[in-house]
N, C-alpha and C positions, 0 to 999 in steps of 0.2 A: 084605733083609740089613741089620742094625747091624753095625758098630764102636765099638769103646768100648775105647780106649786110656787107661793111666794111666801116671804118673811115682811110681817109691818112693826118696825121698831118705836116702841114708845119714845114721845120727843118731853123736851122739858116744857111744864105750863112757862116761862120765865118765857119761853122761844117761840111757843105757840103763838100767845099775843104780837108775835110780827110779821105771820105770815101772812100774803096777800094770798089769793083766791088761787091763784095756781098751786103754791105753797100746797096748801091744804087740800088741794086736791090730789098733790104727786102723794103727800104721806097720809091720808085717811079714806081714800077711794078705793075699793075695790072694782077697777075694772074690769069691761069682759066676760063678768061671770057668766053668762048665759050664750055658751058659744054650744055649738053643733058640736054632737061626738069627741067630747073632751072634757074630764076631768079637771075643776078648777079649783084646789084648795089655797085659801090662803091663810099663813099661821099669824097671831096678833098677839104680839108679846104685852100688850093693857092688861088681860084679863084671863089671857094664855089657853084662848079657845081657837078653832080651826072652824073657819067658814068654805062651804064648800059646796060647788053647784056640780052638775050632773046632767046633762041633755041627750039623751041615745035619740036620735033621727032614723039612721040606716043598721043599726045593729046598738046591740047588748053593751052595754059599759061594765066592765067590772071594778070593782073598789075594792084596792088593793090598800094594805101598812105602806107608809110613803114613808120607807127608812129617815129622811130628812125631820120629820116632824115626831118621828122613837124619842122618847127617851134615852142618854144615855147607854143607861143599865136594861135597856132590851134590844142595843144592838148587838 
């Protein structure tokens, strides 16, 4: 079993309006999510939810606390 966690930083509207099409897709794309036997969380500091896919093919995935994405005050 992988994990593969990532962070998506909110950008400025002021900045957004100049990005061309790559642009936006390096910062609002979650790629990947739907890989074979691998845990993909990604955290989204917009709205500060965790998006998160899940695929078991060959065996059981278990969904673990991804210390990364704790709270401070519960690590």
């Amino acid at each position: 079993m992988k994990t593969n966690n990532s962070n998506r930083y909110t950008a400025s509207q002021h900045d957004v309006k100049n990005y061309d099409t790559v642009r936006i897709r390096e910062e609002f794309l979650i790629d990947n999510l739907m890989s074979y036997n691998t845990i993909n969380p990604a955290y989204s500091h917009y709205d500060r939810f965790i998006t998160i896919s899940a695929v078991a093919k060959t065996s059981p995935l278990k969904l673990e606390i991804i210390d990364a994405f704790k709270p401070i005050f519960f690590r």
